[in-house]
N, C-alpha and C positions, 0 to 999 in steps of 0.2 A: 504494500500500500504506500503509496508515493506522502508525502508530508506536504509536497506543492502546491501552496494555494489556490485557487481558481476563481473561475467566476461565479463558479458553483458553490463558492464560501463566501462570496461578497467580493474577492480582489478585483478590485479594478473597473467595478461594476459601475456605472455614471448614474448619478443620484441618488448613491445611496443614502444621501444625508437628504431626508424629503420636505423640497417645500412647501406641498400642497396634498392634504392627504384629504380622506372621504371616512367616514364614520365605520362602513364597510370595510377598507384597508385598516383601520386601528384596532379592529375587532379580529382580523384576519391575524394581525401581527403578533397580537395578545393572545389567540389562542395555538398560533404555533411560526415563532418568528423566521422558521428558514420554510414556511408555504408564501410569507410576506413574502420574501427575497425571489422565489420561482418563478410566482403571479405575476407580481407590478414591478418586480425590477430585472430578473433574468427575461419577465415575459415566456415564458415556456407556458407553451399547450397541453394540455391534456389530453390522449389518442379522445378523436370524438368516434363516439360511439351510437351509431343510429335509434334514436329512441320511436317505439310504436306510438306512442300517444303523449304528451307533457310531458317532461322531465321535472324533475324537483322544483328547479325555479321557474317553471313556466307557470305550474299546480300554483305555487307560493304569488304567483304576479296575477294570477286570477281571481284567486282569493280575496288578496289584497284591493285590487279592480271590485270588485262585490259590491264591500265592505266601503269605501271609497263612494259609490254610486249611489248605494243604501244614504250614507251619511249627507251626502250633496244633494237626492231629492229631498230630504227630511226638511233639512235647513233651507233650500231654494223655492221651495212648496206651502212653507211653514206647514207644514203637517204636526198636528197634536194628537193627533188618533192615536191610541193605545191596543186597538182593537187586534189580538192575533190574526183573524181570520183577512185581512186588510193590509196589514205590514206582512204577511207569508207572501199574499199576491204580489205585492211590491215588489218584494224580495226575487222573486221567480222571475216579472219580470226584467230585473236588474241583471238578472244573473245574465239571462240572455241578449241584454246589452252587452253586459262583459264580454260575455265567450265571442261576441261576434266583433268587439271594439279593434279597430287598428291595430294597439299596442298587444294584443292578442294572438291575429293573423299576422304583424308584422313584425314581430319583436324585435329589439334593436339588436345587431350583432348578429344575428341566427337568420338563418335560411324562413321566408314565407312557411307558415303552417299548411301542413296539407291532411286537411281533413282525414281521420281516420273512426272507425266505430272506435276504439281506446279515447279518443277525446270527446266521446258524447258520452261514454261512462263515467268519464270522472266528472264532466258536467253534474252527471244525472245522481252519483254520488253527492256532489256539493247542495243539491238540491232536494235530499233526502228530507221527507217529514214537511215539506211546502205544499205541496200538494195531494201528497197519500196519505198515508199512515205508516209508511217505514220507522224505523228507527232515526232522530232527529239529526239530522246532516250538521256541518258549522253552519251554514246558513241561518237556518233553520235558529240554530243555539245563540248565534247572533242578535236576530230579531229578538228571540226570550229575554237576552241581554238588554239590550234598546229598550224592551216596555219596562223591563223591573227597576230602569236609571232614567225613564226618557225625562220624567220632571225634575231628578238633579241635574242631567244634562242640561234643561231646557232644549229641550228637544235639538239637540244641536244650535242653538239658536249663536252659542259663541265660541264655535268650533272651528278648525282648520283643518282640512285633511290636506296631507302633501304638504305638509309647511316645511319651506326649506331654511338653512338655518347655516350661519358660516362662525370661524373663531380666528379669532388674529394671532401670531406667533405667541403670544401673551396668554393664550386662552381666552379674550375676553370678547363678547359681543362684536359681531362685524358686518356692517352693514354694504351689502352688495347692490355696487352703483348699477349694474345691467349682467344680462347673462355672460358679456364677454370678462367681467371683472375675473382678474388671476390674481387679485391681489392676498386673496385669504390663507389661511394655513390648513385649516381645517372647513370642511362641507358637507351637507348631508342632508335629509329629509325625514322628517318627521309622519308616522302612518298619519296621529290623531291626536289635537293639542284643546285640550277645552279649556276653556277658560269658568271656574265656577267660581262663585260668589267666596267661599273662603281659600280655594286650594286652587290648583290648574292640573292636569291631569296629563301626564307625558307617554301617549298608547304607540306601544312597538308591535307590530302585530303578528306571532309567527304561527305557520303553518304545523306545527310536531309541539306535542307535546314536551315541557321543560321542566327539568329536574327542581323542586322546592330549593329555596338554600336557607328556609324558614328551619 
């Protein structure tokens, strides 16, 4: 085994000292610093692997689209209704805004989706308990969500979804003069930011279940 450093250990590597990083990259770094080094600074690929229907982050950018959509009619509509049978129908059809949205069919980076029966199943999963009697989908768990908080939320009434959000080398607050600004250090996006009467509420939304550290 040779002792020679490489680029594959970081020599020589350009940039490794980051000016501009994403919430994602710091998260990436933290949970294992030489996947940081591969990703975003060797840029090494991972062999792709033809997926039948959604892959992990596609499942996870659908979801999150949903949930997004859900929130944006509430607040855009002023909708108060608490009624299940009403926000299910919403919700269904939301979803099929989603599955059929641009950022969907076109995803950034990845090849145009081409429809397959795999991607109407995981639909028709996310959709579980909306409209039958299955066993309750997230969807579905979603909405139960939204009625048992829609009056501390105020029904979204001072909500943000997608809030994006920047930090100056300093860590502190930084305000983004336009999309082309590179002046920040740090950037990222926020799923769901409510603002309540005593607290604000900072919602990260993920697809898998997560281990308590209660």
């Amino acid at each position: 085994m040779s002792e020679e450093k490489t680029l594959y250990d970081g020599n020589g590597v350009e940039g490794i000292k980051a000016s501009h990083l994403s919430a994602s990259q710091i998260n990436s770094y933290l949970s294992c610093p030489l996947r940081y080094l591969y990703s975003n600074k060797v840029k090494l690929q991972a062999p792709t692997q033809k997926e039948e229907g959604f892959d992990v982050m596609e499942q996870g950018s659908l979801m999150h689209l949903c949930y997004e959509l859900f929130g944006r009619k509430i607040k855009d509509n002023h909708i108060t209704s608490t009624e299940k049978d009403e926000l299910y129908e919403l919700m269904y059809q939301v979803s099929i805004e989603a599955y059929n949205h641009k950022d969907t069919r076109e995803p950034k980076y990845q090849d145009p989706m081409e429809e397959n029966i795999h991607h109407k199943i995981f639909l028709s999963t996310l959709q579980a308990g909306l409209r039958d009697d299955r066993n309750l989908g997230l969807l579905a768990k979603f909405v139960d969500y939204y009625i048992k908080n829609a009056k501390e939320f105020h029904y979204f009434k001072n909500t943000e979804f997608e809030k994006e959000f920047a930090l100056d080398d300093e860590l502190k607050p930084y305000e983004l003069k336009d999309k082309d600004d590179q002046n920040y250090f740090i950037k990222g996006f926020i799923d769901r930011f409510d603002i309540l009467e005593k607290h604000i509420n900072i919602i990260d939304y993920k697809s898998k279940k997560m281990k308590s550290t209660g």
